[in-house]
C-alpha positions as CSV (number, residue, x, y, z in Angstrom):
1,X,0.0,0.0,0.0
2,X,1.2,3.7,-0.8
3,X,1.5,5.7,2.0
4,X,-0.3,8.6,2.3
5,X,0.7,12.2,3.5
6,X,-1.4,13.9,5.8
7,X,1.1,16.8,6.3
8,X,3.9,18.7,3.8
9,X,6.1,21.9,5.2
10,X,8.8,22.2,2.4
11,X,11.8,23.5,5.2
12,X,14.6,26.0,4.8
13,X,17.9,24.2,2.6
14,X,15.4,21.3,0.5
15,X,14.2,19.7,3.9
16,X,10.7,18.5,3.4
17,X,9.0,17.7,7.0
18,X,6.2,15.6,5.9
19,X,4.2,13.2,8.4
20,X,2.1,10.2,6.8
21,X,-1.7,9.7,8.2
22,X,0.1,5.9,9.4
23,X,1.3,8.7,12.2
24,X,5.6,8.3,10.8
25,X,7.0,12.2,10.3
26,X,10.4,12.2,8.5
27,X,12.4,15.0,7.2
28,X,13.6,14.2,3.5
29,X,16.6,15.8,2.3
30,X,16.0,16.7,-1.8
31,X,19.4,18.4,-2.2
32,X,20.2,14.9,-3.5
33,X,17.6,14.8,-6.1
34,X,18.8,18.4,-7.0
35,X,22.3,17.2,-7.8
36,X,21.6,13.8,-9.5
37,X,18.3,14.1,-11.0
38,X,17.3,16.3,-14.5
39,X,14.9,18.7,-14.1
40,X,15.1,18.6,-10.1
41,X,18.0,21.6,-10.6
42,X,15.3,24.0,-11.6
43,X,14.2,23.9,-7.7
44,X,17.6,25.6,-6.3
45,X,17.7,28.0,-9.2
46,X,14.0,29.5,-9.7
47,X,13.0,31.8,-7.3
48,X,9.9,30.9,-5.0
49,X,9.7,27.7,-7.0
50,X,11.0,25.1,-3.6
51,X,8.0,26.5,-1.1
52,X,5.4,25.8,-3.7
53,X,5.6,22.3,-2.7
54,X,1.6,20.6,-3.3
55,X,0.5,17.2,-2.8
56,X,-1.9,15.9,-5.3
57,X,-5.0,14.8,-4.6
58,X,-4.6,11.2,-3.8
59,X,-1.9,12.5,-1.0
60,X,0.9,9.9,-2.7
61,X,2.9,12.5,-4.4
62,X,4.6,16.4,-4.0
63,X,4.8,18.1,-6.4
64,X,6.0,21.3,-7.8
65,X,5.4,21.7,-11.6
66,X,4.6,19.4,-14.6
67,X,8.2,18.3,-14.2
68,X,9.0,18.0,-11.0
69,X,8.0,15.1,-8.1
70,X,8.4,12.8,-5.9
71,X,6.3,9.9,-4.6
72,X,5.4,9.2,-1.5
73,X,6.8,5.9,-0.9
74,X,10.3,7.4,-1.4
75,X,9.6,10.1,1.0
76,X,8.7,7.1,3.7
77,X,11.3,5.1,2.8
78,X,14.4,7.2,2.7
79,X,13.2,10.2,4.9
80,X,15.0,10.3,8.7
81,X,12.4,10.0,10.9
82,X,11.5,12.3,13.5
């Protein structure tokens, strides 16, 4: 089963604090996936763009554009948890 978010704060230096409705709250580091994945670059150099993190509607994704996301299981499984 996916998990899904219930919470998303997109933190100061590509933290995401995110807590899952399962009641696990990990911070996930995406300076990572700014380094190593295409695309993810665009959210250290466009302004504003990081703190308009969103979740879609089925709460098993964050998103930032049409280019730009991350799944929920990833966040569960390789966020340090709180």
């Amino acid at each position: 089963m996916i998990p899904k978010i219930k919470t998303l704060e997109p933190l100061e230096d590509f933290l995401l604090k995110v807590s899952f409705q399962d009641g696990k709250k990990v911070i996930y580091d995406v300076k990572d996936d700014i380094e190593n994945l295409p695309g993810y670059s665009d959210l250290a150099s466009v302004s504003g763009l990081w703190l308009q993190a969103q979740l879609d509607e089925s709460r098993t994704c964050v998103y930032w554009n049409d280019q730009i996301d991350l799944s929920s299981d990833m966040i569960y499984e390789y966020g340090k948890p709180l």
